[in-house]
mmCIF entry with sequence, helices, sheets and N, C-alpha, C, O atoms, coordinates in Angstrom:
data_MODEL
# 
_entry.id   MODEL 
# 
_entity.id                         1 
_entity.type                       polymer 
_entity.pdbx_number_of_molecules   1 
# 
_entity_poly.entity_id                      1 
_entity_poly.type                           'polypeptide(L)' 
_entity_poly.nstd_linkage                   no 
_entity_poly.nstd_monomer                   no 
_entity_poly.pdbx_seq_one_letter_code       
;(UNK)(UNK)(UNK)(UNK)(UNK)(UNK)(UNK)(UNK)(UNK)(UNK)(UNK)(UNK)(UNK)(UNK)(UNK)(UNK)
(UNK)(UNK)(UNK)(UNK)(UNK)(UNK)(UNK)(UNK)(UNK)(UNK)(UNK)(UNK)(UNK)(UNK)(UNK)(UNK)
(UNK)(UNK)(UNK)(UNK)(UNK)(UNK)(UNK)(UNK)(UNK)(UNK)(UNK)(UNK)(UNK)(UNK)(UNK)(UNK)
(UNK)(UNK)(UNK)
;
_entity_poly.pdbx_seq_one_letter_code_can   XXXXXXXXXXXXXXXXXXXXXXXXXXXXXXXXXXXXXXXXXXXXXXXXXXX 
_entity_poly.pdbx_strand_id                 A 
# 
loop_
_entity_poly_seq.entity_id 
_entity_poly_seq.num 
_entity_poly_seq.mon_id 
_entity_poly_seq.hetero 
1 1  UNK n 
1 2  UNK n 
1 3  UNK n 
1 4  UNK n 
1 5  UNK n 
1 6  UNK n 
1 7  UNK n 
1 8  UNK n 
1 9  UNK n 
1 10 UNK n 
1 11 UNK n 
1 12 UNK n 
1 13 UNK n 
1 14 UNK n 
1 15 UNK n 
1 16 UNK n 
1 17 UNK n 
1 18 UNK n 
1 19 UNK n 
1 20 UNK n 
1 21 UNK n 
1 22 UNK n 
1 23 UNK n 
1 24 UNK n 
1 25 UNK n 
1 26 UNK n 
1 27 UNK n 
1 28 UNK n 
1 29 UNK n 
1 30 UNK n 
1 31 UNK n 
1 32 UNK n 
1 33 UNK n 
1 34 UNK n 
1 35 UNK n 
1 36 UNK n 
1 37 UNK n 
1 38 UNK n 
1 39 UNK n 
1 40 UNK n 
1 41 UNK n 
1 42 UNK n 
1 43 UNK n 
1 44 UNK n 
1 45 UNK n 
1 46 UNK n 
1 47 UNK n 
1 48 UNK n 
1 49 UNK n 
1 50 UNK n 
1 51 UNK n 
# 
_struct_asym.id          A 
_struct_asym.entity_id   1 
# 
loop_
_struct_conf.conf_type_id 
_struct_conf.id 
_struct_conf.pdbx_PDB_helix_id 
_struct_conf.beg_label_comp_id 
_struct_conf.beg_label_asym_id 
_struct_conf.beg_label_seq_id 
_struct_conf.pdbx_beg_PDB_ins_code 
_struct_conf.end_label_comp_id 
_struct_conf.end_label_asym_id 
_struct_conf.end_label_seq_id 
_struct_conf.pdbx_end_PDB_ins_code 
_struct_conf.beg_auth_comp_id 
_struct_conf.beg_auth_asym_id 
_struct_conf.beg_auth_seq_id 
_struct_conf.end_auth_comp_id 
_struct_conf.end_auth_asym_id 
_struct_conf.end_auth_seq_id 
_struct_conf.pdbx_PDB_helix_class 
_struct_conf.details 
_struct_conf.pdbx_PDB_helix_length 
HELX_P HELX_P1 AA1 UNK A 3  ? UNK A 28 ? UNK A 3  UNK A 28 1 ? 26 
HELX_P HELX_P2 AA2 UNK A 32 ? UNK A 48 ? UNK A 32 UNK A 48 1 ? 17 
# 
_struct_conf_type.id          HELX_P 
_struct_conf_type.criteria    ? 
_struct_conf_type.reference   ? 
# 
loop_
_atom_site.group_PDB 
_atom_site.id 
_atom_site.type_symbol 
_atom_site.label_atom_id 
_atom_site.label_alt_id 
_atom_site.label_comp_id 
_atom_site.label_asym_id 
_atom_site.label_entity_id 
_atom_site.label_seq_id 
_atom_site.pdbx_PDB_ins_code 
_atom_site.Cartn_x 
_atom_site.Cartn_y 
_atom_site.Cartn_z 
_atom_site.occupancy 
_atom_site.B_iso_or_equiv 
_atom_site.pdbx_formal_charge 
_atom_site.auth_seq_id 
_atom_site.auth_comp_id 
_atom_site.auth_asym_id 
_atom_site.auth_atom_id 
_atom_site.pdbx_PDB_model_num 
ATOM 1   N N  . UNK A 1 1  ? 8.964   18.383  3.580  1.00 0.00 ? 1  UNK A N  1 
ATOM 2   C CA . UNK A 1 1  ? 7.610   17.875  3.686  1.00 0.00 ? 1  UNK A CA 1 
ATOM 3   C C  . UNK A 1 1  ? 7.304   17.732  5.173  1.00 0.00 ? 1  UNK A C  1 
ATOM 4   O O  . UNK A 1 1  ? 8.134   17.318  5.982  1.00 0.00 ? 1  UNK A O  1 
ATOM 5   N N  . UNK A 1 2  ? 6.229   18.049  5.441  1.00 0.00 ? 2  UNK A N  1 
ATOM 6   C CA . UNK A 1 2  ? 5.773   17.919  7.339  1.00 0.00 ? 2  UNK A CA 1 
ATOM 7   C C  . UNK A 1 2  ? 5.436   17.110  7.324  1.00 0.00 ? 2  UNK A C  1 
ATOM 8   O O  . UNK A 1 2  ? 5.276   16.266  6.442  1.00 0.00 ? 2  UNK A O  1 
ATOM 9   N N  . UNK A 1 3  ? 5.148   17.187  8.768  1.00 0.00 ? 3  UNK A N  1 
ATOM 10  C CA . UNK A 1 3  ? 4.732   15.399  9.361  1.00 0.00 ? 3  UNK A CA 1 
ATOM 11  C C  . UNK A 1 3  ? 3.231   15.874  8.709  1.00 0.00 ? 3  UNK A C  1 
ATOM 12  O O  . UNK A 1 3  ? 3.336   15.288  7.632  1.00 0.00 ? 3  UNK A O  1 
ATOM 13  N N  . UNK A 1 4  ? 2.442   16.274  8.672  1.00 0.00 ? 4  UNK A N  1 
ATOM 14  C CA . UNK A 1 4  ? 0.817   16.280  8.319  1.00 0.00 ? 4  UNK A CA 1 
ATOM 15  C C  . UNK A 1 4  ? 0.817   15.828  6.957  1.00 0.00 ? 4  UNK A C  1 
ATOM 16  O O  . UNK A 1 4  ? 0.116   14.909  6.534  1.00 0.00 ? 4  UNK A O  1 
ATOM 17  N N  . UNK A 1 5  ? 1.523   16.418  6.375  1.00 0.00 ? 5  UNK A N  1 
ATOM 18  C CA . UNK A 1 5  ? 1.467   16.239  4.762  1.00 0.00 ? 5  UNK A CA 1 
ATOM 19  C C  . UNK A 1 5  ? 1.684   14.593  4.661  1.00 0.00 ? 5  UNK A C  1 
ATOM 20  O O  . UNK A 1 5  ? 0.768   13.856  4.295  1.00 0.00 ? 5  UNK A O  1 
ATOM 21  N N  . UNK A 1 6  ? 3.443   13.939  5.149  1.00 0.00 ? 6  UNK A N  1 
ATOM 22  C CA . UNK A 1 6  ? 3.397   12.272  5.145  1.00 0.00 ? 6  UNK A CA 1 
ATOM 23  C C  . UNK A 1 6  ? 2.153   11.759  5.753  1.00 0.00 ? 6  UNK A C  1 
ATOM 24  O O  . UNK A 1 6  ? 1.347   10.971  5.258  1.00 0.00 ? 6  UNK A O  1 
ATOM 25  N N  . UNK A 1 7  ? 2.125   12.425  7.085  1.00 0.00 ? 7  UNK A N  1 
ATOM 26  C CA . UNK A 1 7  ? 0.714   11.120  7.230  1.00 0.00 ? 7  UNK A CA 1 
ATOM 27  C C  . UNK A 1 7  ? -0.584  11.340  6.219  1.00 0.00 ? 7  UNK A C  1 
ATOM 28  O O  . UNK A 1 7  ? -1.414  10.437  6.115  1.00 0.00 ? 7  UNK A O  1 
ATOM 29  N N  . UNK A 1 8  ? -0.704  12.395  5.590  1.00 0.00 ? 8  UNK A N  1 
ATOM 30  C CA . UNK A 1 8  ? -1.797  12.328  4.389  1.00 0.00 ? 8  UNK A CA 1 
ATOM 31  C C  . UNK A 1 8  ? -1.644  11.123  3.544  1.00 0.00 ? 8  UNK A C  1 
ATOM 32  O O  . UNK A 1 8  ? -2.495  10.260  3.327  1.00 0.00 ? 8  UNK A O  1 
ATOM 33  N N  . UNK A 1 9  ? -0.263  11.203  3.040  1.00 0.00 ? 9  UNK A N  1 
ATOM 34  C CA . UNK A 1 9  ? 0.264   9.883   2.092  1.00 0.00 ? 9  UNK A CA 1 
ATOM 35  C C  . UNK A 1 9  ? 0.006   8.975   2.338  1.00 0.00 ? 9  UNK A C  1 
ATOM 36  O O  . UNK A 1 9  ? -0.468  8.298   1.426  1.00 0.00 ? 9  UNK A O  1 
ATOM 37  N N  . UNK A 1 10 ? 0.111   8.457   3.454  1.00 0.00 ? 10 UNK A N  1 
ATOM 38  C CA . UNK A 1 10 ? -0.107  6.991   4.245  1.00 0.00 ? 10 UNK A CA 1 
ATOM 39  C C  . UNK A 1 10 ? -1.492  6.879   4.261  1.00 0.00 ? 10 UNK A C  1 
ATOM 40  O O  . UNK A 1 10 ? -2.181  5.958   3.821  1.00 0.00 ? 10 UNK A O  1 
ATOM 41  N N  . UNK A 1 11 ? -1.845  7.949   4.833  1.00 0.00 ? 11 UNK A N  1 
ATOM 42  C CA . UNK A 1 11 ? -3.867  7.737   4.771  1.00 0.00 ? 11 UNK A CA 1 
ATOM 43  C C  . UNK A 1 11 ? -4.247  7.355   3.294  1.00 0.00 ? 11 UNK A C  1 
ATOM 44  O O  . UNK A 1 11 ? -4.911  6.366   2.983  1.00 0.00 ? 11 UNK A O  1 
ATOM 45  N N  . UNK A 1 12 ? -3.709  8.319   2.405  1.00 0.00 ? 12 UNK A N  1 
ATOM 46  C CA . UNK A 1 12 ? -4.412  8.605   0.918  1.00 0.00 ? 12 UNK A CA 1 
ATOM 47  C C  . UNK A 1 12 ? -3.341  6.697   0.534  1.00 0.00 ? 12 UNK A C  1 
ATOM 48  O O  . UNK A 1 12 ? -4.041  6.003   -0.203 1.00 0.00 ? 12 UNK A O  1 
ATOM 49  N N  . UNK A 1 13 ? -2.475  6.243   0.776  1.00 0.00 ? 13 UNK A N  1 
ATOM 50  C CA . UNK A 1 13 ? -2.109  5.235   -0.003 1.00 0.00 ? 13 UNK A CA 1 
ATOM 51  C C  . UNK A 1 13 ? -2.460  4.330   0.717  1.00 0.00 ? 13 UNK A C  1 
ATOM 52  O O  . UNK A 1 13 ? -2.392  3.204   0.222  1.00 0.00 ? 13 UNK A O  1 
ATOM 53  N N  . UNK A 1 14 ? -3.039  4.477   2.358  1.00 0.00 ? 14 UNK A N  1 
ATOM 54  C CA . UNK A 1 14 ? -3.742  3.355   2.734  1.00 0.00 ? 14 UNK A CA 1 
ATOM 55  C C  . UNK A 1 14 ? -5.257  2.434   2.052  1.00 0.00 ? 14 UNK A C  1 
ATOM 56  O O  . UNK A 1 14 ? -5.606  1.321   2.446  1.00 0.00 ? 14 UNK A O  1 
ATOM 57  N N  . UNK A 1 15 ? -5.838  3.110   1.161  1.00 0.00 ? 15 UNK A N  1 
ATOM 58  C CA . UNK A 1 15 ? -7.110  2.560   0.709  1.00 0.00 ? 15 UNK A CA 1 
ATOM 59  C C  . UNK A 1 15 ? -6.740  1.798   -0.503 1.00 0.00 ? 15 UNK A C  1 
ATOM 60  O O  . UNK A 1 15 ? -7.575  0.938   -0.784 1.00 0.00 ? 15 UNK A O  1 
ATOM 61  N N  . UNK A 1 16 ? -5.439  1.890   -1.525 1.00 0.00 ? 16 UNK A N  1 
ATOM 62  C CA . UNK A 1 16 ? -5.127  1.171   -2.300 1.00 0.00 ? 16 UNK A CA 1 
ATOM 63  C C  . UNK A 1 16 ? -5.062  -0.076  -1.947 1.00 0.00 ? 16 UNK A C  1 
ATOM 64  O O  . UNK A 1 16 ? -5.699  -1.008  -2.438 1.00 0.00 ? 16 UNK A O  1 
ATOM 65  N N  . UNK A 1 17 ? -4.060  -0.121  -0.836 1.00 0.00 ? 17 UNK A N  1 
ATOM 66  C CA . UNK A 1 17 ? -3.813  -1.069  -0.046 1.00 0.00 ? 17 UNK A CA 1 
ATOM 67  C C  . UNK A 1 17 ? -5.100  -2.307  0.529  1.00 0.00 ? 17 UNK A C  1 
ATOM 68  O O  . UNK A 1 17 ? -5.065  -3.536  0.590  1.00 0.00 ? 17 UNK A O  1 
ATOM 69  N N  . UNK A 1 18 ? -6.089  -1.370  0.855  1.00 0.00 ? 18 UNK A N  1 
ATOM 70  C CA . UNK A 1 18 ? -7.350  -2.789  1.462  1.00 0.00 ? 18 UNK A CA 1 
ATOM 71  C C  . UNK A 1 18 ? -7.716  -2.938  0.037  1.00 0.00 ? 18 UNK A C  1 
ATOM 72  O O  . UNK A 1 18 ? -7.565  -4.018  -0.534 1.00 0.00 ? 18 UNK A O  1 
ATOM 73  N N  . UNK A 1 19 ? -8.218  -1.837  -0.592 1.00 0.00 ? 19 UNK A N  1 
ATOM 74  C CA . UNK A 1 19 ? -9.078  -2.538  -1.758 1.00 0.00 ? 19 UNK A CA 1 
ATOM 75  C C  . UNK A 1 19 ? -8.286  -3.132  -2.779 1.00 0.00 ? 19 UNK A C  1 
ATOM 76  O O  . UNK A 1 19 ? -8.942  -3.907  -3.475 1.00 0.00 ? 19 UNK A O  1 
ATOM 77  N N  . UNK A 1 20 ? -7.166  -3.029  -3.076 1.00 0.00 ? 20 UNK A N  1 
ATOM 78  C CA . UNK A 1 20 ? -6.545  -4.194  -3.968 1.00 0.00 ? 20 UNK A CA 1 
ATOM 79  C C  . UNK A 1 20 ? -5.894  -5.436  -3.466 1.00 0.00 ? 20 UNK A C  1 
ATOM 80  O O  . UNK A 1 20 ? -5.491  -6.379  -4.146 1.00 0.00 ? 20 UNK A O  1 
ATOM 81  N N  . UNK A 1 21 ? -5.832  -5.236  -1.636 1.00 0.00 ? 21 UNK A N  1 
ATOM 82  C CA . UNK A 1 21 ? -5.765  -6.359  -1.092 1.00 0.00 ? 21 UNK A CA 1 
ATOM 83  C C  . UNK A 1 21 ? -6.806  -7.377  -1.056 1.00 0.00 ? 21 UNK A C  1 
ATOM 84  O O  . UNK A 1 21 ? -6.492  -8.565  -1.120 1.00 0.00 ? 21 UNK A O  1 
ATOM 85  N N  . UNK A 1 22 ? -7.933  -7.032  -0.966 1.00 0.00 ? 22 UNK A N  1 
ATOM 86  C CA . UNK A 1 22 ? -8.935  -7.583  -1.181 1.00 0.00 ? 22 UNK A CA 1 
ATOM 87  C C  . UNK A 1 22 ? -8.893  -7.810  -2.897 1.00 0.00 ? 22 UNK A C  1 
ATOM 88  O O  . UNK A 1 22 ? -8.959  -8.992  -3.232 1.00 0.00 ? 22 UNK A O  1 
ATOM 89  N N  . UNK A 1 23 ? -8.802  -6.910  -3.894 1.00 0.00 ? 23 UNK A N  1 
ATOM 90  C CA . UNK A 1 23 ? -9.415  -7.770  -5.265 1.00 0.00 ? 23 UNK A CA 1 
ATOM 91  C C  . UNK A 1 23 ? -8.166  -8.597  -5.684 1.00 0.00 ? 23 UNK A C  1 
ATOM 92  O O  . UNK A 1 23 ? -8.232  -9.431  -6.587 1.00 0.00 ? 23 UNK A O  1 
ATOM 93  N N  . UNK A 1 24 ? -6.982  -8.323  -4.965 1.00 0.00 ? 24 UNK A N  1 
ATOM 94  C CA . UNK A 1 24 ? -5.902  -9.228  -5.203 1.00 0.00 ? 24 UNK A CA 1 
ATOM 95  C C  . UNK A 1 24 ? -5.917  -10.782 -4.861 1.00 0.00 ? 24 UNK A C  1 
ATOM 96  O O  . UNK A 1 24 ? -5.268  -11.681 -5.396 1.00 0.00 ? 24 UNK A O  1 
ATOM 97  N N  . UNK A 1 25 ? -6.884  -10.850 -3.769 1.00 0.00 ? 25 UNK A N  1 
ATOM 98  C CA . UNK A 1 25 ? -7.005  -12.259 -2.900 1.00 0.00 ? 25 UNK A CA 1 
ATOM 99  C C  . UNK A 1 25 ? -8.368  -13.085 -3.436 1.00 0.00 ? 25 UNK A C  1 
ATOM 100 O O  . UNK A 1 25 ? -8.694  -14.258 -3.251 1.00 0.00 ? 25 UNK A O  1 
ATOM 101 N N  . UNK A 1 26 ? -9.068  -11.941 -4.215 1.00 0.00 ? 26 UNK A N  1 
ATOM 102 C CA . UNK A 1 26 ? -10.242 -12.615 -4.810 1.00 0.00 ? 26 UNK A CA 1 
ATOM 103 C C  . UNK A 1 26 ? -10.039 -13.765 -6.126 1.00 0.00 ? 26 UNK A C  1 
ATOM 104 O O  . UNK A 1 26 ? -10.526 -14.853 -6.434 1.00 0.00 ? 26 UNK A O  1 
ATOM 105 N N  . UNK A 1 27 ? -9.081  -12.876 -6.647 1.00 0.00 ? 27 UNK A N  1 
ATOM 106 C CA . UNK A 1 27 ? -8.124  -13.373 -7.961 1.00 0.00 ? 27 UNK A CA 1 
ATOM 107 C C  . UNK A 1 27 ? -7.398  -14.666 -8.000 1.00 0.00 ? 27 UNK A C  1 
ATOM 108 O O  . UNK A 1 27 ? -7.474  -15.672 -8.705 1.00 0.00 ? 27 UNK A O  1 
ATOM 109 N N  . UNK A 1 28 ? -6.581  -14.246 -6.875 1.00 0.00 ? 28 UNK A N  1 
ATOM 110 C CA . UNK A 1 28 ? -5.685  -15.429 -6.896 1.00 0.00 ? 28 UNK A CA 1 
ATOM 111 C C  . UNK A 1 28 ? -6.176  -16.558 -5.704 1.00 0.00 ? 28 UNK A C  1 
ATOM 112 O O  . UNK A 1 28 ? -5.786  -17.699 -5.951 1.00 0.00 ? 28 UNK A O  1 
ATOM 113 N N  . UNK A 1 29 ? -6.948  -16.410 -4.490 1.00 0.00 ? 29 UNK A N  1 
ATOM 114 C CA . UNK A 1 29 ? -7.982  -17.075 -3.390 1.00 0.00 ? 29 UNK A CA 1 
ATOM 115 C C  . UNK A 1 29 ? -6.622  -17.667 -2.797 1.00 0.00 ? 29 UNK A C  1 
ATOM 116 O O  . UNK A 1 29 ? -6.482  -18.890 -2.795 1.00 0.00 ? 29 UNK A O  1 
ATOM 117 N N  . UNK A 1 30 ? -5.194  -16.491 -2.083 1.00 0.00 ? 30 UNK A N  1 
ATOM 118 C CA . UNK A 1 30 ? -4.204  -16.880 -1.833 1.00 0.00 ? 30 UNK A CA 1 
ATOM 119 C C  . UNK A 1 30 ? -4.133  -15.513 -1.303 1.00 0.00 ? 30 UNK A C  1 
ATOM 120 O O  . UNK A 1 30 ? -4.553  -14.453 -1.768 1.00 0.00 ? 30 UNK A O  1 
ATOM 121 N N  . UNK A 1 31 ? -3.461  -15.804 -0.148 1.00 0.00 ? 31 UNK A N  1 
ATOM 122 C CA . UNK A 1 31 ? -2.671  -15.180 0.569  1.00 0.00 ? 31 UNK A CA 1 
ATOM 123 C C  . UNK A 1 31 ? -1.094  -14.665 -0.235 1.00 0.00 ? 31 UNK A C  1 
ATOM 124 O O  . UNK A 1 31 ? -1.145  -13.487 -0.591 1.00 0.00 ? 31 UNK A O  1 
ATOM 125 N N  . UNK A 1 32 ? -0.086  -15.195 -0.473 1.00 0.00 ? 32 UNK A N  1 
ATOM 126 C CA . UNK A 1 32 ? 1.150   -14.819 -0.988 1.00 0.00 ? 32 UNK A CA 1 
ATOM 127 C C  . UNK A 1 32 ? 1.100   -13.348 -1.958 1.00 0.00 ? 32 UNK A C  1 
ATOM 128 O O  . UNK A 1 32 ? 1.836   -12.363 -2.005 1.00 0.00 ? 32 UNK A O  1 
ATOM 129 N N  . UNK A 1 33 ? -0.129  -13.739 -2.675 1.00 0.00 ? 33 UNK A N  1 
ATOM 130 C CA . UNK A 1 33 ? 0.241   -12.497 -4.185 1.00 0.00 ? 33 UNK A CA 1 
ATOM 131 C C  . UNK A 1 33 ? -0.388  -11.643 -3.043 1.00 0.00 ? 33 UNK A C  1 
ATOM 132 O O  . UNK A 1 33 ? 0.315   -10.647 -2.873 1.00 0.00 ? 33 UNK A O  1 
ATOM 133 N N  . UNK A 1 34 ? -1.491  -11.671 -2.169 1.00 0.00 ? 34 UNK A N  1 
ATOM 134 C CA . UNK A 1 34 ? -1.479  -9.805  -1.595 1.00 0.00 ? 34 UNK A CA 1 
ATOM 135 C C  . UNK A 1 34 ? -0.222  -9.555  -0.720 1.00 0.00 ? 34 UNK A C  1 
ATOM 136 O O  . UNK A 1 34 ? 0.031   -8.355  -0.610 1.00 0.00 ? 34 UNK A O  1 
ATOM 137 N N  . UNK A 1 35 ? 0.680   -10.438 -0.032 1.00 0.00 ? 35 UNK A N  1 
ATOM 138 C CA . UNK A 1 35 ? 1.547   -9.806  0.798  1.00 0.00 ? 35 UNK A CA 1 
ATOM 139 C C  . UNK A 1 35 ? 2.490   -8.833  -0.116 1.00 0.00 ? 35 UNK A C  1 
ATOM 140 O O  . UNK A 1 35 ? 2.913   -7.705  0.135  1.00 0.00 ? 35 UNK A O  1 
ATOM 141 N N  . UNK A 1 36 ? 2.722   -9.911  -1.606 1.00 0.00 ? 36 UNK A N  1 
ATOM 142 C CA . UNK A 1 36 ? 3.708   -9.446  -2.171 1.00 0.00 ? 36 UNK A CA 1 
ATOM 143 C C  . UNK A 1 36 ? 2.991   -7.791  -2.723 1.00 0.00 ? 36 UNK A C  1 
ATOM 144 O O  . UNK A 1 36 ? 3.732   -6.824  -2.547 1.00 0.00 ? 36 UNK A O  1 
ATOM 145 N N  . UNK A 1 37 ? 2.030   -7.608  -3.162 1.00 0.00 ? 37 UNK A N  1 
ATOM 146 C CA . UNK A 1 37 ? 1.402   -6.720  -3.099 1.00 0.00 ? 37 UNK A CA 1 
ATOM 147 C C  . UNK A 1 37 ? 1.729   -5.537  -2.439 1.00 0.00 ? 37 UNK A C  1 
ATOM 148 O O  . UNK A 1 37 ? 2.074   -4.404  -2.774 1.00 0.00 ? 37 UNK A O  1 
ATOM 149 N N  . UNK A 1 38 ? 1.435   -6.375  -0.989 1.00 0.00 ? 38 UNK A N  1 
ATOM 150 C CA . UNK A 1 38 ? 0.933   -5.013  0.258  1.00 0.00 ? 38 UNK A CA 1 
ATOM 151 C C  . UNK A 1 38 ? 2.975   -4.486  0.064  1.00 0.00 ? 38 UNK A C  1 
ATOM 152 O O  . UNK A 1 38 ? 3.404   -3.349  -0.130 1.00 0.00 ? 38 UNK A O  1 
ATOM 153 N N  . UNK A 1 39 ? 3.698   -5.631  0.195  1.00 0.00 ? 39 UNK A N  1 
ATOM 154 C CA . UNK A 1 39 ? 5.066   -5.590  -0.042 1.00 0.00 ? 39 UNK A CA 1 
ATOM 155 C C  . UNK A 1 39 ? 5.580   -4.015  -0.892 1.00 0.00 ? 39 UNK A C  1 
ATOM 156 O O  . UNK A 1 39 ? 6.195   -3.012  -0.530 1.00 0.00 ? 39 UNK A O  1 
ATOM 157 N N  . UNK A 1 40 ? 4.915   -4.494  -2.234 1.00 0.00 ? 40 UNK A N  1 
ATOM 158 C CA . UNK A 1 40 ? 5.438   -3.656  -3.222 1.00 0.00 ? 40 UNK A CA 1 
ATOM 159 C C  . UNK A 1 40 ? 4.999   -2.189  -2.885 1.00 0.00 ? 40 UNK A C  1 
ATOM 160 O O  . UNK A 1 40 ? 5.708   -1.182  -2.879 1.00 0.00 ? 40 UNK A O  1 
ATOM 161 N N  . UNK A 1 41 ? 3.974   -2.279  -2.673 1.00 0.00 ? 41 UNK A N  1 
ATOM 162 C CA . UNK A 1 41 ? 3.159   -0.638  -2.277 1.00 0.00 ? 41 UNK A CA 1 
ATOM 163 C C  . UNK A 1 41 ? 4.239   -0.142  -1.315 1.00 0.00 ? 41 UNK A C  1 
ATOM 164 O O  . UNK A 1 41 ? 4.941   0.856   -1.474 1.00 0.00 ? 41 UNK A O  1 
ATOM 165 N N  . UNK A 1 42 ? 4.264   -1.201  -0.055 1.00 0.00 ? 42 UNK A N  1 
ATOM 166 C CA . UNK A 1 42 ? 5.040   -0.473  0.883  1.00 0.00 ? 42 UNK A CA 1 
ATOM 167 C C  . UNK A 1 42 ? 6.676   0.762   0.730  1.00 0.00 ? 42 UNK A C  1 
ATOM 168 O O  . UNK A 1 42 ? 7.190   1.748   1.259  1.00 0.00 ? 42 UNK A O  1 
ATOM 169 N N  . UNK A 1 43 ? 6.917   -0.496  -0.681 1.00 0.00 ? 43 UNK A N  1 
ATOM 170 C CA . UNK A 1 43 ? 8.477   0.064   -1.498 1.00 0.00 ? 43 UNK A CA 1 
ATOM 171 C C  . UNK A 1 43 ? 7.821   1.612   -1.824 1.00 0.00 ? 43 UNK A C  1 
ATOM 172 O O  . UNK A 1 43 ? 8.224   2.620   -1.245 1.00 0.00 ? 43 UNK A O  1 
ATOM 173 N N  . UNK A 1 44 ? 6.860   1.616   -2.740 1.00 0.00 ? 44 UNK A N  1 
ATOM 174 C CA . UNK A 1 44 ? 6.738   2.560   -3.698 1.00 0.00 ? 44 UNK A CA 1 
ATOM 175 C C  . UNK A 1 44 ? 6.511   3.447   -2.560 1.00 0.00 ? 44 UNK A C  1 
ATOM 176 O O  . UNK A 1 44 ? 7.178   4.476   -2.676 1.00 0.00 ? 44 UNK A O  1 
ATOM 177 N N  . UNK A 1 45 ? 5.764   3.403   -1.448 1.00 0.00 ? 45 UNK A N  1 
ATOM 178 C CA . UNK A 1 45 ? 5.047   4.924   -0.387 1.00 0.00 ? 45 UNK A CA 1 
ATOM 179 C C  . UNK A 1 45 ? 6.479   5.298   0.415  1.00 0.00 ? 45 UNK A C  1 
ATOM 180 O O  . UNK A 1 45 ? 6.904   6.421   0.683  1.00 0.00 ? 45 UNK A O  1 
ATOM 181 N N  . UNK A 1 46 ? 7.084   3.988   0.709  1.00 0.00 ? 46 UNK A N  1 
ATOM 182 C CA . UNK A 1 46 ? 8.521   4.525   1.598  1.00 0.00 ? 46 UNK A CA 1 
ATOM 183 C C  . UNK A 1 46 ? 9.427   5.159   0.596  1.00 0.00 ? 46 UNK A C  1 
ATOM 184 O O  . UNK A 1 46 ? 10.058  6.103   1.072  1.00 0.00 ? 46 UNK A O  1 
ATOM 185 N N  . UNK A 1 47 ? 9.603   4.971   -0.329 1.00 0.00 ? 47 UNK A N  1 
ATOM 186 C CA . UNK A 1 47 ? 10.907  5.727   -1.099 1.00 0.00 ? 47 UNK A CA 1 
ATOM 187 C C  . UNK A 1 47 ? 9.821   7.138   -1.281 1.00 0.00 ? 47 UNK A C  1 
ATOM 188 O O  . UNK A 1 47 ? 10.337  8.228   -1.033 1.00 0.00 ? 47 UNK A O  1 
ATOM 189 N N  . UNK A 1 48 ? 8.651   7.126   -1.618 1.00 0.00 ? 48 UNK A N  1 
ATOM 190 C CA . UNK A 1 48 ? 8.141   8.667   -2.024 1.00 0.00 ? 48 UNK A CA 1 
ATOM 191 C C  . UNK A 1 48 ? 7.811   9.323   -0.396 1.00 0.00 ? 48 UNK A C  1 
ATOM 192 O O  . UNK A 1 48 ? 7.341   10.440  -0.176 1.00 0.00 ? 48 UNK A O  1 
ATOM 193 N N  . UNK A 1 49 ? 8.033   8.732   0.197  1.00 0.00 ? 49 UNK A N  1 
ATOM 194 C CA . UNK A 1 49 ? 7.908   9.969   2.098  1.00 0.00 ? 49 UNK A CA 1 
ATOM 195 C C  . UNK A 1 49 ? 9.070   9.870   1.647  1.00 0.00 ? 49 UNK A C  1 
ATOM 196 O O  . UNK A 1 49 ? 8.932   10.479  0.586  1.00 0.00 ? 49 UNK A O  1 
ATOM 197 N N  . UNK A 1 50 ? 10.371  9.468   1.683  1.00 0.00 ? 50 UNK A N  1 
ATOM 198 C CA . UNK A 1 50 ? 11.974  9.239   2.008  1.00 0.00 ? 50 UNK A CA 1 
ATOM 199 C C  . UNK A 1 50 ? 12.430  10.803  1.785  1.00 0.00 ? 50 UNK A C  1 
ATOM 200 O O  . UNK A 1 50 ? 12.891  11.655  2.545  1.00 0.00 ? 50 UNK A O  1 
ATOM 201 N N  . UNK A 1 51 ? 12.111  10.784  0.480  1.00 0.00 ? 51 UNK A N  1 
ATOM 202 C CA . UNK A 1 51 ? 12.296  12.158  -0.482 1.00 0.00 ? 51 UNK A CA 1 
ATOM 203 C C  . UNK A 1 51 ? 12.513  13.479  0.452  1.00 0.00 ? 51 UNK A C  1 
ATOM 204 O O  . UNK A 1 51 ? 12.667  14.584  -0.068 1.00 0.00 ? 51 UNK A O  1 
# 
């Protein structure tokens, strides 16, 4: 996989990231559940570039 293609990933999995950071914080009106959030995403995008 090239470097153009990962940074697509990161771009394309960066917008999950604000907008469910945001409806995540609306939900809970807490900080903790989006880190754990932004957390989990981070797992799922690093093991799929790793590959």
């Amino acid at each position: 996989m090239g470097v153009s293609r990962k940074l697509g990933i990161l771009v394309f999995c960066g917008v999950p990231v604000i907008i469910g950071g945001g409806i995540i914080y609306h939900i809970f009106g807490n900080y903790t559940p989006v880190y754990i959030f932004v957390g989990l995403l981070a797992l799922f995008v690093g093991g799929f570039i790793s590959r």
